[in-house]
N, C-alpha and C positions, 0 to 999 in steps of 0.2 A: 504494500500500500504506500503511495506516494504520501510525504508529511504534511501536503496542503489538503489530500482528503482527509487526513488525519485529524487536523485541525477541523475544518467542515464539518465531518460527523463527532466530534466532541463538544464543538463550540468556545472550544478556549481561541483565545486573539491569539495574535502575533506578538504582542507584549508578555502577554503570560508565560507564552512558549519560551522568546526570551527569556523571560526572567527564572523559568523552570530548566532551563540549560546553562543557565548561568552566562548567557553572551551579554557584551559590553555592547557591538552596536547592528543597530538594527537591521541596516544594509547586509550584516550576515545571514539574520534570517530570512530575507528576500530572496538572496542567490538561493539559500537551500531549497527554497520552496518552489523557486523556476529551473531549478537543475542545475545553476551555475555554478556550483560548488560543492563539494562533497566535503563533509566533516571530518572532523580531526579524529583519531580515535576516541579519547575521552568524551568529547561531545555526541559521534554517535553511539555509544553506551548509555549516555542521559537517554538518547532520543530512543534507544530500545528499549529501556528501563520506563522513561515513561509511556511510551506507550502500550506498552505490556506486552512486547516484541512483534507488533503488528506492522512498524517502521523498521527496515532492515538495510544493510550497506547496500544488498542488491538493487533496493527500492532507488537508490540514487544513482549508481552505474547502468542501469537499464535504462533505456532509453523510454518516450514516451511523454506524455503530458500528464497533469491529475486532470483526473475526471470532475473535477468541482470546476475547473478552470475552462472560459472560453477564451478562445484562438481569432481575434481580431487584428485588422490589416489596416495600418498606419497609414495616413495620407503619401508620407514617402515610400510606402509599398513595404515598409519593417513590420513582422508579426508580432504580438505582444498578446502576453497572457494576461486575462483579467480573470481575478480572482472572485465568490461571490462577496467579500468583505469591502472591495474596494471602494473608495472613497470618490476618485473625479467622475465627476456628469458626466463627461466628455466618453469617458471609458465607461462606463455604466450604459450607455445610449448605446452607443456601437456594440458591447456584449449583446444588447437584448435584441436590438436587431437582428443578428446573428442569429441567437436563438429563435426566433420568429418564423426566419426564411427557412433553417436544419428544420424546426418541428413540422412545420407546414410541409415541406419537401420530402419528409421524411419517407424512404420508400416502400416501409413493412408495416404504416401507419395503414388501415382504408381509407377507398377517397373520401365516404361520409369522416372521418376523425380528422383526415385531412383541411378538407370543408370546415371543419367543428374548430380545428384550429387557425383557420382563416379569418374566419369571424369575432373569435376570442383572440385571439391575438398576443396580445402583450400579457394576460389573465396566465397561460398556460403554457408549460416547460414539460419536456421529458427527461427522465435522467435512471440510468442504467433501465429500460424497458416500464419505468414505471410513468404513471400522468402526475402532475400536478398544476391545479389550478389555485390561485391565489396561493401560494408556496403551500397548498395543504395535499395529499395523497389523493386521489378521486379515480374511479372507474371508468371507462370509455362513455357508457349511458349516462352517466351524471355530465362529461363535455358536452355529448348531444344536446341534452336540454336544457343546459346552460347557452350553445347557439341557437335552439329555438326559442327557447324565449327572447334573445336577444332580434332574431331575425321576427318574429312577432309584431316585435315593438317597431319595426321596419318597414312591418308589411310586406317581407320580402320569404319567398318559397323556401319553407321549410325541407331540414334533412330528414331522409329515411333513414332506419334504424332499428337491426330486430328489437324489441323489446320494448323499446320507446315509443308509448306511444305519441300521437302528434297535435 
């Protein structure tokens, strides 16, 4: 497990982790967490220890991204990861976009969930196969009629959907 999913599913910051490994400054925890740096040995021993060895040295010499982080493209065409903690608008906007076009496009999503996520938009994320609207866990039929009601209110042709009714 990468240490910035680590972080994600605990909910501790970057200060805490900081302070829980004992680094002086902060720019170390950042490389760690974008791959730029692999730890000292005493420090990744903190990082197994506290995590209760679910962060591993391999976790940093493997290559890859965390999966909490999106992969956005700089006006000068440079990638950068955004993390979901991050602070600039700037970088928050362009994450969600991101995720907008991937969920929508997504291509083992159906076209109705596709649709569903068309119209919900910015409300709804996917993350390792699961939904999420309003950062809460939801079922495929709870997205549906969260678009028709929306499209309802629109007046515009409702989605089909076993189960749902219309």
């Amino acid at each position: 497990m990468k240490l910035a999913d680590f972080l994600f599913e605990s909910g501790m910051s970057t200060t805490q982790l900081r302070r829980a490994l004992n680094v002086r400054c902060r720019s170390t925890i950042t490389r760690y967490l974008h791959g730029d740096r692999v730890p000292n040995p005493v420090t990744m021993q903190r990082i197994i220890d506290l995590t209760s060895g679910k962060v591993q040295l391999q976790d940093f010499l493997r290559g890859g991204n965390p999966k909490c982080a999106t992969i956005i493209t700089l006006p000068s065409g440079r990638k950068k990861l955004v993390f979901p903690w991050a602070n600039r608008e700037s970088d928050l906007e362009a994450a969600e976009a991101v995720e907008i076009r991937r969920v929508a496009n997504d291509d083992d999503a159906s076209p109705p969930l596709q649709a569903a996520v068309a119209v919900i938009a910015d409300r709804v994320r996917r993350r390792e196969g699961r939904w999420f609207m309003d950062g809460r866990p939801v079922d495929p039929a709870r997205l549906i009629r969260e678009a028709n009601r929306l499209l309802t209110a629109r007046r515009e042709p409702l989605i089909f959907y076993p189960g749902v009714k219309s």
